[in-house]
C-alpha positions in Angstrom: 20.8 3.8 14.0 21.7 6.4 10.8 19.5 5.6 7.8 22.9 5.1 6.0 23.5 2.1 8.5 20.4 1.3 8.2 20.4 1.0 4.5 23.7 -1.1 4.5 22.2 -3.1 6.9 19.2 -4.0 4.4 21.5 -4.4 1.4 23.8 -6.9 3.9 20.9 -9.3 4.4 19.8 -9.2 1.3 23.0 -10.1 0.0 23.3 -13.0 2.4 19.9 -14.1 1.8 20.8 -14.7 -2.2 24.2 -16.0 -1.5 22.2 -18.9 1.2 19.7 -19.5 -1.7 22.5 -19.8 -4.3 25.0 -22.3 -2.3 22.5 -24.3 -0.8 25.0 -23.9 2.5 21.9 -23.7 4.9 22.2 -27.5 5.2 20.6 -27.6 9.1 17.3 -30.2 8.6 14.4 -29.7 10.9 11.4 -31.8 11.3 8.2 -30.4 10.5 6.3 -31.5 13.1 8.4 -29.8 15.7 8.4 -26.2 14.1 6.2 -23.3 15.0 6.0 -21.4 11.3 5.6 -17.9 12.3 2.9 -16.5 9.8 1.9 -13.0 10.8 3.4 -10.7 13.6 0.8 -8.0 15.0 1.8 -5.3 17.2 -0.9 -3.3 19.5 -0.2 -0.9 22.4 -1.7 -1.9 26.0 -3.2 0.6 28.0 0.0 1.0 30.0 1.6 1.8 26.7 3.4 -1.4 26.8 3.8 -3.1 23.0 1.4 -6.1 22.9 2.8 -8.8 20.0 0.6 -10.9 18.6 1.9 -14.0 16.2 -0.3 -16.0 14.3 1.7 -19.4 13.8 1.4 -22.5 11.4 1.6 -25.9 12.9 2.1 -28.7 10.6 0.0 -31.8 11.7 1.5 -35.7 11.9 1.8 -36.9 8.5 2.1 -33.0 7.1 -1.3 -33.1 6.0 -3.0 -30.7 8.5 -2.0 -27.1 9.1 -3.9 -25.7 12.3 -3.1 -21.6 13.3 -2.0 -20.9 16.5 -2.1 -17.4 17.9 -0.2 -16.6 21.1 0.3 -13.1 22.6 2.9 -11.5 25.0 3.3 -7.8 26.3 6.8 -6.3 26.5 8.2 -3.3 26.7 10.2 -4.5 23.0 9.9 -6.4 20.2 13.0 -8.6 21.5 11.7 -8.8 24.9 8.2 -10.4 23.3 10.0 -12.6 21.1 11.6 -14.2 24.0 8.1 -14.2 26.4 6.2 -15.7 22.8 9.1 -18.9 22.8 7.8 -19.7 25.7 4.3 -20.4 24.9 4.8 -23.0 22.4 6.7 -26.4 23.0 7.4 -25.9 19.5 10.8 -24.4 18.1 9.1 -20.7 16.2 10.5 -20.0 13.1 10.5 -16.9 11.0 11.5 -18.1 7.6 8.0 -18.1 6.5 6.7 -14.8 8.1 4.5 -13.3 5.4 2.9 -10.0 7.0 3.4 -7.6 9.7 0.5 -5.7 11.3 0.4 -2.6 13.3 -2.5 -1.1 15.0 -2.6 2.7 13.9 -1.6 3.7 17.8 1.5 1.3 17.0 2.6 3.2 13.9 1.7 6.9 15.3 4.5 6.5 17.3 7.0 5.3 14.4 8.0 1.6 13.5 11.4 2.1 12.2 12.7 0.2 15.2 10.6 -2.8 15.1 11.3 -3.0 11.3 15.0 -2.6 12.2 14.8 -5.6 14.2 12.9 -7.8 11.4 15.7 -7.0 8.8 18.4 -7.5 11.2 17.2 -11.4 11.3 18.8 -13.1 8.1 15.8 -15.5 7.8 13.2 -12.7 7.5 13.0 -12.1 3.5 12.6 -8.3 2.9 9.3 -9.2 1.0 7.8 -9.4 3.9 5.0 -7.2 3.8 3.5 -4.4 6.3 0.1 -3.7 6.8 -1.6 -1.3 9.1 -4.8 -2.3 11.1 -8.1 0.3 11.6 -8.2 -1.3 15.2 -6.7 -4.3 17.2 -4.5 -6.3 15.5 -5.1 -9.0 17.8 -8.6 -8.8 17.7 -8.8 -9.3 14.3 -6.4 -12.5 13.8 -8.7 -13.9 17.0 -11.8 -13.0 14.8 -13.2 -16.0 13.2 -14.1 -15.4 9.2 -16.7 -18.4 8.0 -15.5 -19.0 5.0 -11.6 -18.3 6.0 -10.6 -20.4 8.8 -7.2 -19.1 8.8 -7.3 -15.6 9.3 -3.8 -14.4 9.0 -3.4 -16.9 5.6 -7.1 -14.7 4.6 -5.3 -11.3 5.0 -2.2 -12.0 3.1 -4.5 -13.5 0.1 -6.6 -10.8 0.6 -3.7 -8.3 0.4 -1.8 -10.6 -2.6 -5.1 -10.2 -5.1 -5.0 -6.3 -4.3 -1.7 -5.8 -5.0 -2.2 -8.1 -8.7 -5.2 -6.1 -9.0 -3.4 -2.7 -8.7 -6.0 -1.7 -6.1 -3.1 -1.1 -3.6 0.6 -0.3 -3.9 2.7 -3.4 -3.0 4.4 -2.3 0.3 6.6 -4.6 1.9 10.3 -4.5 4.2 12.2 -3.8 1.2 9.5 -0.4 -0.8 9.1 0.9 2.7 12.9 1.6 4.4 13.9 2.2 0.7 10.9 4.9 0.6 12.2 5.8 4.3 15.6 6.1 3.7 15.1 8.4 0.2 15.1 12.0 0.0 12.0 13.5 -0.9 9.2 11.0 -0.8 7.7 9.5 2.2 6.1 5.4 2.6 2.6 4.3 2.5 1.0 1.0 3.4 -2.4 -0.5 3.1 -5.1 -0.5 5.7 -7.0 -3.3 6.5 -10.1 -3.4 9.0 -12.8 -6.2 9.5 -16.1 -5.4 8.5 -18.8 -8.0 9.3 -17.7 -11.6 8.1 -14.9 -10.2 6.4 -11.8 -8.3 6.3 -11.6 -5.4 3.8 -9.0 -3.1 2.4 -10.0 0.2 4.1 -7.3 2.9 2.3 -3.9 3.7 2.5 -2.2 5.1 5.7 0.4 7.9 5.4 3.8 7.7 6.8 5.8 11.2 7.8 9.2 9.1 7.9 8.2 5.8 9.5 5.5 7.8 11.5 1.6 6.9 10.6 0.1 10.6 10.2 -3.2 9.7 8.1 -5.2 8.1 6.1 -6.3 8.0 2.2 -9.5 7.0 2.0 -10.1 3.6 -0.6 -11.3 6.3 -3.2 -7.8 7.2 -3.7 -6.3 3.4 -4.2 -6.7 3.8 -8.0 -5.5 7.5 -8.3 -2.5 6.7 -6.0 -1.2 4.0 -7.8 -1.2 6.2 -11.2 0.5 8.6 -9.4 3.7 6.3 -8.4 4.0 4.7 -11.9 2.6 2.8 -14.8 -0.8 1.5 -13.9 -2.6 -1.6 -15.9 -5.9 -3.4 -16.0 -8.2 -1.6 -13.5 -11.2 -0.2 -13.0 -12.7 2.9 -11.7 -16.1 4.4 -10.9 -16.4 8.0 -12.5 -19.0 10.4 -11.6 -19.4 12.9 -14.4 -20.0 16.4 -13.8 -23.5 17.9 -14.5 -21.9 20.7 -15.9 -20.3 18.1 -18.7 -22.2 14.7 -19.2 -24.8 14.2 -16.5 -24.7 10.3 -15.4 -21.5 8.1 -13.8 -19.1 6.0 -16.1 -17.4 2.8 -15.4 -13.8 2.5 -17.0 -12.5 -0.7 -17.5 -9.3 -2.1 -18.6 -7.7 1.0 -17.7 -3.9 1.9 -18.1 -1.9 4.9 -17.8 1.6 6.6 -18.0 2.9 9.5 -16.1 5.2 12.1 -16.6 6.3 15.2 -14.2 7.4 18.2 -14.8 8.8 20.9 -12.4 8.9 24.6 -13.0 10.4 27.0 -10.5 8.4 30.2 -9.4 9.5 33.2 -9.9 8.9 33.9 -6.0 10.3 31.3 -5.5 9.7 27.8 -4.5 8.1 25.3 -7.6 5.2 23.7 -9.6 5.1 20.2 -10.2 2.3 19.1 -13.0 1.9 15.3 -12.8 1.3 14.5 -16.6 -1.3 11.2 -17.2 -2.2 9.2 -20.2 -5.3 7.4 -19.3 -6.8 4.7 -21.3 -9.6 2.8 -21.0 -13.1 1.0 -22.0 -16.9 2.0 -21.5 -18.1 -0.9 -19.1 -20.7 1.0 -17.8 -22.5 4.4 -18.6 -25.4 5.4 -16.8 -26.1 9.2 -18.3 -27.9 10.6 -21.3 -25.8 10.4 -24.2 -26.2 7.7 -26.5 -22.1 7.7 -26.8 -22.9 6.8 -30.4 -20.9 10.2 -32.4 -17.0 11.5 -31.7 -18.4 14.4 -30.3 -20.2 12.7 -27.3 -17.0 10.6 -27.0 -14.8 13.4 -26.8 -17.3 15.0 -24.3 -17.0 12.1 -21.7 -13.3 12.0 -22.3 -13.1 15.4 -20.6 -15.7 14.5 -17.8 -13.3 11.8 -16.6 -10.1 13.8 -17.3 -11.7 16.3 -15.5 -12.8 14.3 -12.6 -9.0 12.6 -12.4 -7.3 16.2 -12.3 -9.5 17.3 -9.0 -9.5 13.6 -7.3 -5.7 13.7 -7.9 -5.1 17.3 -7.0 -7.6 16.5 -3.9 -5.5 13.7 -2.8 -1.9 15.8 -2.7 -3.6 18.1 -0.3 -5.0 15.6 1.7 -0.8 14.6 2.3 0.4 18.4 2.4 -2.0 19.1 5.4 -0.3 16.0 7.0 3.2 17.2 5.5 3.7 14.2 3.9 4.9 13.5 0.7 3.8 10.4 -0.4 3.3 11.0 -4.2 7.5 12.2 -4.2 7.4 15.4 -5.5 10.4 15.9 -3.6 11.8 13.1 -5.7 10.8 15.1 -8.9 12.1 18.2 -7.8 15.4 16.6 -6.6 16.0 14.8 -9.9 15.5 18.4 -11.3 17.9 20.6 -9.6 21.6 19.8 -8.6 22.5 17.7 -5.8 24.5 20.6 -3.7 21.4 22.9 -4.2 18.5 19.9 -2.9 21.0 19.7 -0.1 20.6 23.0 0.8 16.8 23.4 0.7 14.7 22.4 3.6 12.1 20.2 1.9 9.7 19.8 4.8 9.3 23.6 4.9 9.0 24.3 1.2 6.5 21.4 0.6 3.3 22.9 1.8 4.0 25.8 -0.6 5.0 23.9 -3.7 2.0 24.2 -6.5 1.0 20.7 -7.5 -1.5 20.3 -10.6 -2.5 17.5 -12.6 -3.1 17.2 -16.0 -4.7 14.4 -17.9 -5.5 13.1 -21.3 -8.5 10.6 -21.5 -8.3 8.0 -24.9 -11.5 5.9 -25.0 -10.9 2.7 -26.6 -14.4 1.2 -27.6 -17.8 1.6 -25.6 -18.9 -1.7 -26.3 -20.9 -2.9 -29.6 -24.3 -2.2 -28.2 -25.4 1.6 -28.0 -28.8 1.4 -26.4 -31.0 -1.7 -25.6 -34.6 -0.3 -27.1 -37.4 -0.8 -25.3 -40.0 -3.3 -25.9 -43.3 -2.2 -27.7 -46.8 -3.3 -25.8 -48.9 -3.6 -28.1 
C-alpha cells in the first residue's frame, strides 16, 4: 500500500468515525457482560520469527461493578491470522472500540510496523488516538508482570504514559502523529519507550523510527530537549549541570517554557545549515553551586551556563539521529518549507542529511530564584 492510499485510508476512517459520533447511527446494543474490551495489543517475535500478539482485555463483572484483566496470547504468522486464533480463547465477543495502547517489543519494530498499523486503522472502531508505545523487552512479559500497587497493568501503562504526555516529559505519539509523521516529507516518527524496572514500569527514552522502522534509542535525558525541539514547550523541569568553566554547581529549572524558531541557510558548497532558535524561560528551584545568585551579573552568568548546556545537549541529540539517519527533529521539514516544491523534489534527502550543519542557539530568561538567597548558618555559641 502507497503512503498516499495509506493516508486517504486514515483520513476515511476518521471521517466515518465523526460522522458515527455525530448521527448517533451505530444503534447495535450489546450487553456488558458478554464483551471482551480489548485494552492493550502487544506484539513480540517468537524464536521462529513468528509475531506473538499479546491482548490485555477488560471484562466487566455481573452487576458492572468489577472489571477483572484478562491477558490471552496467540502466535501467527499476522496480525489477522492472531486476531482470529485470540477469538478463540475467550467465550466472550472481543471488542476494539476501547483499545487504548499498542506495544511492540524493539525486535517487533526493527523490522517495521507500518503493516500492523495499517491493519489497526483499517478497523472503523479503532480511534486513531490510539497510542503506540515501544517495549525495552517482552511485551508480554511485562503485561503478565504483577505491579503491587497497579493491579491492572496495561490500565498502569496507559496512566503512566497519559501523566507524561500532560507533563511534557514525552511527545504524545499515537495512530494519527505517527503515519502523519510517516507519510510527511522530511521528518521521521518517534515513540516512547517503556521498560519495567523493579515494582514498576518506567518511561525509559524515546525510540527512533527510519520510516516506520525502529533504528535507536534517545536516552530519557533527551525527553525534555526533544519536546522543545518539536514545538512550544510549558511547565517542566530540567536538571542542569553547569560547567566549571562558567558557574561550578547544578541548577534546577522549574516552570520552564520555551519557543522555537529555525532558520535555514544554504552553504556555499553546497548543501544547508539549520539553527534551531530557543527562548527558554524558567525559575531557580534548586541551585547547588557557589554564587549567592543575589546581583544581575551572577544571574546573567547562570543564564549562559544553562544556555550553554541546552546548545550541546541539543546539538548532541541531532547527532545521535544523523548516525542512525533519522530525522526526527524535521529539519527536512525546515528545509522543505524553505525552498520550492519542484527543487525538494529533486533533492535526495536521505543522502544530504548527514551533511546538513545543525546548531542550536539559545537564549536563557530567569524569572525569579526564589525570595530566600542563602539560609545562614546557626551560631554555637
Amino acid at each position: 500500500m502507497s503512503k498516499r492510499v495509506l493516508k486517504l485510508l486514515i483520513v476515511c476512517v476518521m471521517l466515518i468515525g465523526m460522522a458515527l459520533q455525530m448521527t448517533g447511527c451505530n444503534k447495535s446494543q450489546r450487553i456488558l457482560e458478554k464483551l471482551a474490551i480489548d485494552h492493550t495489543i502487544g506484539y513480540d517475535l517468537d524464536d521462529e520469527q513468528k509475531l506473538n500478539v499479546t491482548a490485555a482485555i477488560i471484562n466487566q463483572g455481573e452487576g458492572g461493578s468489577e472489571v477483572k484483566q484478562e491477558l490471552i496470547t496467540a502466535e501467527a504468522e499476522t496480525s489477522k491470522e492472531a486476531k482470529i486464533k485470540l477469538s478463540r480463547q475467550t467465550s466472550r465477543n472481543i471488542v476494539s472500540g476501547q483499545l487504548r495502547n499498542t506495544m511492540y517489543s524493539m525486535d517487533v519494530a526493527s523490522q517495521g510496523i507500518r503493516k500492523l498499523i495499517e491493519n489497526l486503522v483499517r478497523d472503523p472502531s479503532i480511534s486513531p488516538r490510539v497510542k503506540i508505545t515501544v517495549v525495552n523487552g517482552s511485551v508480554e512479559e511485562l503485561l503478565r508482570s504483577q505491579f503491587p500497587n497497579h493491579p491492572n497493568t496495561s490500565q498502569y501503562v496507559d496512566h503512566l504514559l497519559e501523566k507524561n504526555w500532560k507533563n511534557q516529559n514525552i511527545p504524545q505519539v499515537n495512530i494519527y502523529q505517527f503515519t502523519r509523521d510517516y507519510l510527511d516529507d522530511g521528518i521521521d516518527p518517534v515513540a516512547p519507550i517503556v521498560r519495567k524496572k523493579g515494582d514498576n514500569v518506567i518511561v525509559d527514552g524515546l525510540a527512533l523510527f527510519k520510516d516506520d522502522k525502529y533504528v535507536g534509542k534517545l536516552s530519557a535525558d533527551y525527553n525534555m530537549l526533544f519536546a522543545m525541539s518539536r514545538g512550544k514547550y510549558r511547565q517542566g523541569e530540567i536538571y542542569i549541570k553547569l560547567d566549571q568553566n562558567d558557574s561550578d554547581g547544578a541548577v534546577m529549572l522549574g516552570t520552564v517554557s520555551s519557543d522555537k524558531k529555525f532558520k535555514v541557510w544554504r552553504k556555499r558548497s553546497g548543501g544547508f545549515v539549520v539553527e534551531l532558535c530557543l527562548e527558554v524561560k524558567g525559575d531557580i528551584m534548586e541551585y547547588t553551586g557557589n554564587v549567592l545568585l543575589d546581583n544581575h551579573k551572577d544571574i546573567i552568568t547562570i543564564e549562559q551556563g544553562i544556555s550553554k548546556y541546552i546548545s550541546n545537549k541539543m546539538e548532541d541529540m541531532v547527532d545521535i539521529m544523523k548516525d542512525k539517519r533519522a530525522d526526527n527533529v524535521g529539519l527536512g521539514k525546515q528545509v522543505r518549507n524553505s525552498i520550492s516544491y519542484k527543487e525538494w523534489k529533486n533533492i535526495n534527502w536521505d543522502e544530504l542529511y548527514p551533511e546538513v550543519t545543525f546548531r542550536c542557539t539559545v537564549n536563557t530568561k530567569i524569572k525569579s530564584t526564589g525570595e530566600i538567597l542563602e539560609i545562614p548558618v546557626p551560631s554555637r555559641e
